[in-house]
N, C-alpha and C positions, 0 to 999 in steps of 0.2 A: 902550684902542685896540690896545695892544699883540696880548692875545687874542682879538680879533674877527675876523682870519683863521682860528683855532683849529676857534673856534666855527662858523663857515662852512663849513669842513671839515666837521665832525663833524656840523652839521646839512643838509647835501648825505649826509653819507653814510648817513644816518638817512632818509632822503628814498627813497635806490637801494636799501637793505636791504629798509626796507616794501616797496617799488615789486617789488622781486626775488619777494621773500615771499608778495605779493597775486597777483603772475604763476604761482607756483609751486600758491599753492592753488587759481586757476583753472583750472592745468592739471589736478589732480588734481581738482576738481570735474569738467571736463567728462571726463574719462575715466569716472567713474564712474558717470557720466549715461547715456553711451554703454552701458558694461556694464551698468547695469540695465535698461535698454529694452531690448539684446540679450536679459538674461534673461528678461524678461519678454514678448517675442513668442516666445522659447524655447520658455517653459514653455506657452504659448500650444496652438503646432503642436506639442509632443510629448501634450498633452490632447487634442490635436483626433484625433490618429494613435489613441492610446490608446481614446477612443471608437468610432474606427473599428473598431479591429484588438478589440475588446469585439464588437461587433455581429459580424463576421464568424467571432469565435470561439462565437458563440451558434449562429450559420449551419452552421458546420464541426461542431457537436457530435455525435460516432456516437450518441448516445444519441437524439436526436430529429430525425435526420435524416428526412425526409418521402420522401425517394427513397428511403432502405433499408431505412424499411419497407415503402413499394410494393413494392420485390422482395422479402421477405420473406413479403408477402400472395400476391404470385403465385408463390412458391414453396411453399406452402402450399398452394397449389390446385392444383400440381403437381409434387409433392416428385422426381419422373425428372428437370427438366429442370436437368441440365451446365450448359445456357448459362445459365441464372437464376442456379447457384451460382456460376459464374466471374464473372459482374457483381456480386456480393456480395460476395466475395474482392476484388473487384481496390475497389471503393467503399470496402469496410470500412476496407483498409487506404490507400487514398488520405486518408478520414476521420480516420484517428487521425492520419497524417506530418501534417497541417494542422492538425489541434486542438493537435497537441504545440509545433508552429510557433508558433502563435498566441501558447498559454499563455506561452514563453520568449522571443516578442517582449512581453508582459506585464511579467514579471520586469524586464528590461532598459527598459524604458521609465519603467518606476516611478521605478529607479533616477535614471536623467538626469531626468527630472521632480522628484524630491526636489533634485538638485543644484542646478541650474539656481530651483528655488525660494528653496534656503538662499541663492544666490550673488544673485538679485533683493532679497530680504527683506535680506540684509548692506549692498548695493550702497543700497537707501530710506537705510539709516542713516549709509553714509558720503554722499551727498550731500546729504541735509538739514545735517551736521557741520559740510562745507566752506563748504555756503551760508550756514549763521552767519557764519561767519571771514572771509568777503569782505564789502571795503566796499560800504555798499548808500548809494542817492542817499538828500541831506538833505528832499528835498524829499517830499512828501506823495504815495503811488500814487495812482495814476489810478484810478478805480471799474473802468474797463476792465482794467487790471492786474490788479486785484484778480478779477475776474470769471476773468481767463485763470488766476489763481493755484488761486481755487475749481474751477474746472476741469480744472486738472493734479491736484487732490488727488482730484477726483470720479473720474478717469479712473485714477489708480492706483490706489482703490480696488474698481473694480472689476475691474482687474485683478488683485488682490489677494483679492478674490472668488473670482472664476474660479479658478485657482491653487490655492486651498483647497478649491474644489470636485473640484478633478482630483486633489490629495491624497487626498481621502476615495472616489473613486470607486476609485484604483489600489488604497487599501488593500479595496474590499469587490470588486476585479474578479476575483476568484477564487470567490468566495461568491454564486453563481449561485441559489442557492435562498434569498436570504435572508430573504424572510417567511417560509420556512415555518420557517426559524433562530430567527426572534422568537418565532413560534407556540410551538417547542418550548422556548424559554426562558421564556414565561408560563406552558406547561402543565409546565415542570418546576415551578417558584415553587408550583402550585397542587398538584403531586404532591406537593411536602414539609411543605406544610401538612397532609399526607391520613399521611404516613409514619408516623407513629406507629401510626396505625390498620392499614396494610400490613405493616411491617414485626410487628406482633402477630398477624396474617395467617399470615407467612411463620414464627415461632417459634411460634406455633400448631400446624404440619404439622411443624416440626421437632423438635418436644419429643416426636414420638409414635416416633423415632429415637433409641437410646440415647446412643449415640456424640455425641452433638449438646448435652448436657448442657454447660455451665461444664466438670464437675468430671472427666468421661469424655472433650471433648476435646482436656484436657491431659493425661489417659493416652493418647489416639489417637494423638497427635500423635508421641509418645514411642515410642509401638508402631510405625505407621508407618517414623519415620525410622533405628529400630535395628535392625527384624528384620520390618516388613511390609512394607515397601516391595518391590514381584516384582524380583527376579535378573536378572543378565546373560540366563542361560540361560532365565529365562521369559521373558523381552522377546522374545527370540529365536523362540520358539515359538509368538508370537502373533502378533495384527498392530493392536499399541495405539494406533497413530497413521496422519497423512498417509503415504503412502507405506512402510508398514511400519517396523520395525525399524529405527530412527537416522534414519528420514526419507529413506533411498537408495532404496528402493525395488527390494531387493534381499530374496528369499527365502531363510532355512532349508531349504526342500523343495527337493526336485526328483523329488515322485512327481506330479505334477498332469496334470490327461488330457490327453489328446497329440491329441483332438479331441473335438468335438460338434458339435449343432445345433440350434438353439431353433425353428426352424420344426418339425423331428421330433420335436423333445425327447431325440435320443440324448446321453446323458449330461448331461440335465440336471437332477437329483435333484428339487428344487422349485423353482417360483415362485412369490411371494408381492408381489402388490400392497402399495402403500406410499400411505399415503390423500394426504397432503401429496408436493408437489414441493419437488425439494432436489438439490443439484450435487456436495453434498458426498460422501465417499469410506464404503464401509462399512469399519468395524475390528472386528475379532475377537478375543472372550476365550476360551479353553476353549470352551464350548458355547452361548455365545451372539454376536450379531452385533449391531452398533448404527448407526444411521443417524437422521438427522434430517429432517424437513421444515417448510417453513410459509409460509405466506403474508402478504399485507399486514396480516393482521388476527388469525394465529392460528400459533403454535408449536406444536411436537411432538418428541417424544424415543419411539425404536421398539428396543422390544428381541423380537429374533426368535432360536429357538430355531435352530439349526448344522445340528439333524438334519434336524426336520422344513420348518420353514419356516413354522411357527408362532410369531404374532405373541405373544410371551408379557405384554409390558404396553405401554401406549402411554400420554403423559404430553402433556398440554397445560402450558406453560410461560405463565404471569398472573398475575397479582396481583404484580408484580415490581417492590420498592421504586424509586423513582425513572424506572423505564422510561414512554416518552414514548409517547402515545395517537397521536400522528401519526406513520404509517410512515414507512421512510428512502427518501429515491429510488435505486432500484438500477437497472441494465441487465436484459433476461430474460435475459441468456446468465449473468449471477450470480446471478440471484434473491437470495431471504433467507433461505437455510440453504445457504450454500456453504462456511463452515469446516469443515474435517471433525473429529469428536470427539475425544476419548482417552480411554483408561482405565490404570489403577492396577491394575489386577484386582479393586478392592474397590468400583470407584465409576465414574461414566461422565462427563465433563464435556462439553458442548457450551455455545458461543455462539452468537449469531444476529446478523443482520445490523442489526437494532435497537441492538445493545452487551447486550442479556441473557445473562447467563453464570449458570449452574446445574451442580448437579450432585447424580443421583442414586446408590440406591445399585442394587445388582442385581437387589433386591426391587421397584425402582420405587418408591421414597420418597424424598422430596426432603429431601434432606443442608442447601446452604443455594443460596440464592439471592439475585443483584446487579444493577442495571445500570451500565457503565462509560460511559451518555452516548453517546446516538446518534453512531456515526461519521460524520465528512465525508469522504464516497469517492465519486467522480466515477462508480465503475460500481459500487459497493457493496461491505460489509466482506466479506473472501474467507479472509485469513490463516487459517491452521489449529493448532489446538491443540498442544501440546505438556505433557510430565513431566517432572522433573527430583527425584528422591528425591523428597519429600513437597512438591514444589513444584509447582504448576503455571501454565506460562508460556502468557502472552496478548502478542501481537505484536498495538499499535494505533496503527498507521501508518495520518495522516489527515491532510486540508486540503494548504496550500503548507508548502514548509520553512520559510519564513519565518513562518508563523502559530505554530509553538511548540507545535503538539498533536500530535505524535506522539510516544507510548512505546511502550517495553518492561517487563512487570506480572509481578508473580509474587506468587501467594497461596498460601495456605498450604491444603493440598487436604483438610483435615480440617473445618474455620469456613469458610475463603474469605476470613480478613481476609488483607490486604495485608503483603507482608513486605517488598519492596522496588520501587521504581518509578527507572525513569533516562530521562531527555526522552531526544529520536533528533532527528538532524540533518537529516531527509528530509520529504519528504510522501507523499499517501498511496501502497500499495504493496501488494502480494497475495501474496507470497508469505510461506511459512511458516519458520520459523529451524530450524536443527538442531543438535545435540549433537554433539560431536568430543572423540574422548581424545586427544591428540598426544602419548601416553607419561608427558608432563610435568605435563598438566594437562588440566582440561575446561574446554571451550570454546563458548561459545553463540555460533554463527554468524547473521548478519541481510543480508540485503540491502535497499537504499532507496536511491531515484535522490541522489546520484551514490556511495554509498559502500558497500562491503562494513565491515562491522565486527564485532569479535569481543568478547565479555564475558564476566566472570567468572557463571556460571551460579546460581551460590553464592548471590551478593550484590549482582549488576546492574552493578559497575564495568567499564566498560573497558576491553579488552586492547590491543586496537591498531582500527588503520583503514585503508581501500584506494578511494582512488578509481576508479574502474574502470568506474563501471556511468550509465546515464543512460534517459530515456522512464519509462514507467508498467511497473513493475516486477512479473513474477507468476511467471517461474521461479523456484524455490525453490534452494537451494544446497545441493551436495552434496562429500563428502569421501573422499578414493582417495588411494593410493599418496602419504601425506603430504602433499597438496595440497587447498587448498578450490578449488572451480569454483565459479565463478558465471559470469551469464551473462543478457542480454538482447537482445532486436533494438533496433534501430538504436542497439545498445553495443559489447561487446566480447563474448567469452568470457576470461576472466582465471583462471591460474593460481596461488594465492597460499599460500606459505610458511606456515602459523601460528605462527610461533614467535617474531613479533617484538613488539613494544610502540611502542606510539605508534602516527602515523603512517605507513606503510610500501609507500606507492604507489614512491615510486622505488628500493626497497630489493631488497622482497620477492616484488613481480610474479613470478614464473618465466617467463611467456610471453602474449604474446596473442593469439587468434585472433577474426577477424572473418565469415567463412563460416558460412552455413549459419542463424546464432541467431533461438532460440523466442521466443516472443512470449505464450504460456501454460505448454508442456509442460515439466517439468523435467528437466535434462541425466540421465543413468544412467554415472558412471562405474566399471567394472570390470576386472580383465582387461588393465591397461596402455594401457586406451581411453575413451573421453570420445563419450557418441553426444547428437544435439542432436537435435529434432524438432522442425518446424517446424509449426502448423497446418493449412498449405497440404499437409502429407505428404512435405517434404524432411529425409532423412534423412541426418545426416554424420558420418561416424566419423572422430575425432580421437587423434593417438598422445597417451596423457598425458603422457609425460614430454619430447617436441618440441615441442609443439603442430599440428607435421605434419598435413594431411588425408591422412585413409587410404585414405577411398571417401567417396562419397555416392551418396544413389536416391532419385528422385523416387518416391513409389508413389502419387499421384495421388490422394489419399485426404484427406479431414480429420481433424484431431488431437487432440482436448484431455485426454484421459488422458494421462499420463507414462509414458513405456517402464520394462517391469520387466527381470528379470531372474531363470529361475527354472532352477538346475541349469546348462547349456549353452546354453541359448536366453533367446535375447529377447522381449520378449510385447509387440507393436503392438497398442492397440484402438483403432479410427478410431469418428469419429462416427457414422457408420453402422452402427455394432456389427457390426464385422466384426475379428475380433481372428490377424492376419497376426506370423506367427511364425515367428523367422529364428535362424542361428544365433552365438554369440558366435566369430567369425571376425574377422580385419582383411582378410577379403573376403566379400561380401554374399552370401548362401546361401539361402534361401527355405527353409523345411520347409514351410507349407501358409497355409489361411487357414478360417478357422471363424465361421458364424454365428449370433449371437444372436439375431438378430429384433428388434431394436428400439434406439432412438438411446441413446447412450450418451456421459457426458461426463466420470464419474466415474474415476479410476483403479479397478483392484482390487484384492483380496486376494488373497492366496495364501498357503495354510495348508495342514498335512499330505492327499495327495490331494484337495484341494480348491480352485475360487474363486471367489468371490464377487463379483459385479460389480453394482452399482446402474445401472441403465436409469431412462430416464425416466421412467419409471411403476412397474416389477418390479424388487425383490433378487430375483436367480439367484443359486443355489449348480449347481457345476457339480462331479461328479464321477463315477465311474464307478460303474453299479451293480451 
């Protein structure tokens, strides 16, 4: 008796604990109840948005827009009319500011879509947890109960459906072709069943090559990297890649003619038809010139004589292990020969916009042959070739950043086996990388939306990084007065230090400028000046070491060559192949303007008294006779 108040106590307070306890876990139950239906009508409207902003980025796409090719068709039927091209211009670029919109309302939706999924799917399992833990009646459910029970699990479930259907739709809403994606993954499966047979194809044609032996090209390679590889001084006197010598776009010469005209033909030594179409750049060895072309269903490699303008061998590119029977979807304004070659002096490599990469030698014999796997490029593969000693570099910047398929490749230019490969942080991108000595060291410069990044050329590692850059990326980057430039529209222009490691967006910047930037052409710095060309024909000269504007001129013209630089002058060729030429001043000077006769989209060359320009149809060599 004594203890039976104790007890009373103790079982009163056993009574408020539970009582507290049960209160505490119904609070926590219905909280979580709440947050998962929040998440889950969430995840709901951001799939519904998702779908949307899907359908109208199919709408906004410049590749099949229905309007720009109707002006496209009537500018065709009437190539004079201004007003058709100014409604193309002001479309085209209305079309890209919305698809790019689209695509990074995409990104960002995914995002909250994933969250908002993990936080519903977390939120099912804390409140099934609590709903254990709370006392449930002793008594028997009602069938109704039960029916409402089956029916909250029927209704999550398919909310839970849904959800995982908007999961797999954000992961493939970037991959807009993607049966023709399966197509080329069954008809790769079926090409490597076929490889052996190919690739005996391709060692076939190669064994009629000495150099190509096991045994010769472990001497090549040897030869190559100690004493064949061409010199400072020959690189310089040739024109072995995009944009000449280091990729600036900058001549050795300055005897080149100071005019012609292709409708008279004064000063125009030859022209030579080019059987295939192709965007890419002609390059120059000693006495001969190389260019590509090809279409949906057929490659070509041209080699034309310097003098005459005689086509001395032309190569159809087939039979290429692993390359996919279904073409890639490209834009016409890039077709599928838009990277532009290189050479070594010994050998010629091009790629194509399928991923076929070959290389022959100057006799027209095919050294060896690969495909690196059709590219994913919204307007087609564009980047352009590059050397490095015995190495040769392939930029394959492709898909979203987030898909995980974009490298940077270097093979080895004797076999073509692989000597190093390193992922890239971007998606896909058009412009081409360059080579930089900063006294200290060499450096492989890259652009790709949002980062500039610098690598060891060597061996593919790493030097540093700069975020800087954003949109669909095709000027190329260039290096002056110890700074890289890079540069795109609706980005920046960025001047960046190379001398750092790591990271070095808050470091290393020197300046930025936002005026005036390309959207194709690539910047030309020289001369303590930085000039940007716009497609539209605005041109703006920037101090390099301020970042200062110094001038700009509209000239009213279209663009997609990149400004050279040859001796004192500047060299503009607009699409109209009309090539306006001004002088390197930090005030705008006119010397004249000379015409080709025909559309032009290619950069050129410029080699001693001579240049070479690819037209849409004709290599011209232009020089004095």
């Amino acid at each position: 008796m004594f203890l039976t108040p104790y007890f009373l106590v103790f079982y009163l307070n056993s009574v408020m604990i539970k009582k507290e306890k049960n209160e505490i876990i119904d609070a926590w139950y219905q909280s979580s109840l709440v947050l998962t239906i929040s998440a889950g009508i969430f995840s709901v409207v951001i799939l519904a948005f998702l779908i949307f902003n899907y359908i109208q980025l199919k709408s906004d796409d410049p590749l099949n827009s229905p309007e720009l090719m109707e002006l496209k068709e009537r500018l065709s039927r009437d190539p004079a009319n201004e007003a058709i091209k100014e409604q193309i211009r002001a479309l085209d670029l209305k079309l890209r500011k919305a698809y790019l919109r689209h695509r990074k309302f995409s990104n960002l939706g995914s995002y909250f879509l994933i969250g908002s999924v993990s936080i519903f799917l977390i939120g099912i399992r804390f409140v099934y947890s609590y709903r254990e833990k709370l006392p449930m009646p002793k008594q028997e459910q009602k069938p109704k109960d039960e029916v409402k029970s089956k029916e909250s699990k029927i209704a999550v479930g398919i909310i839970g459906i849904l959800i995982f259907a908007g999961l797999i739709f954000s992961v493939q809403r970037s991959n807009r072709d993607f049966l023709i994606d399966v197509q080329q993954i069954t008809s790769s499966v079926k090409t490597q069943t076929e490889e052996g047979k190919q690739q005996e194809t391709i060692e076939t044609i190669t064994a009629q090559t000495p150099e190509i032996s096991q045994t010769s090209t472990e001497i090549a390679v040897q030869t190559v990297v100690t004493s064949s590889y061409p010199t400072i001084d020959e690189i310089n006197k040739n024109w072995s890649r995009f944009r000449g010598p280091g990729g600036l776009g900058i001549s050795h010469y300055s005897n080149v003619p100071s005019s012609w005209n292709g409708k008279t033909g004064a000063n125009i030594l030859w022209k030579t038809a080019i059987p295939l179409p192709g965007e890419n750049s002609p390059i120059v060895w000693g006495k001969r010139v190389f260019v590509t072309g090809a279409t949906e269903s057929k490659r070509e490699i041209y080699c034309v004589d310097a003098d005459s303008g005689k086509i001395l061998w032309q190569k159809s590119v087939e039979n290429v292990p692993g390359s996919s029977p279904i073409p890639p979807r490209v834009s016409e304004e890039t077709g599928f020969a838009a990277p532009t070659a290189t050479t070594d002096g010994q050998r010629v490599y091009a790629i194509f916009a399928n991923g076929d990469l070959v290389s022959y030698d100057f006799n027209g014999n095919l050294v060896w042959a690969k495909n690196l796997g059709t590219p994913k490029s919204i307007y087609g593969y564009a980047s352009s070739l590059l050397m490095h000693k015995g190495l040769l570099i392939v930029l394959y910047d492709q898909g979203g950043a987030d898909e995980n398929l974009s490298k940077i490749m270097a093979f080895d230019s004797n076999s073509g086996s692989l000597v190093w490969e390193t992922k890239r942080p971007v998606p896909n991108s058009w412009a081409t990388p360059i080579i930089i000595n900063t006294g200290k060291r060499e450096e492989l410069i890259t652009t790709g939306n949002p980062w500039v990044i610098a690598y060891n050329p060597d061996n593919g590692t790493e030097l540093w990084r700069a975020k800087c850059l954003s949109g669909d990326i095709a000027p190329s980057p260039v290096f002056a007065d110890g700074l890289v430039f890079a540069t795109n529209a609706y980005a920046k222009l960025a001047a960046i230090r190379p001398d750092g490691q790591g990271d070095v967006t808050s470091t290393h910047i020197v300046w930025i400028g936002d005026s005036g930037l390309p959207d194709i052409c690539s910047p030309l710095a020289v001369g303590g000046l930085v000039f940007l060309l716009q497609t539209y024909g605005l041109l703006t000269c920037y101090d390099a070491k301020t970042g200062e504007i110094v001038w700009d001129n509209d000239f009213a013209e279209t663009f997609q060559a990149s400004p050279s630089l040859v001796g004192d002058k500047i060299y503009l060729l607009t699409e109209d192949g009309f090539m306006i030429v001004i002088k390197l001043e930090r005030k705008l000077e006119e010397i004249g303007r000379y015409e080709l006769g025909e559309k032009v989209s290619a950069s050129p060359a410029f080699l001693d008294g001579r240049i070479y320009i690819r037209g849409k149809n004709n290599l011209y060599c232009i020089g004095k006779r």
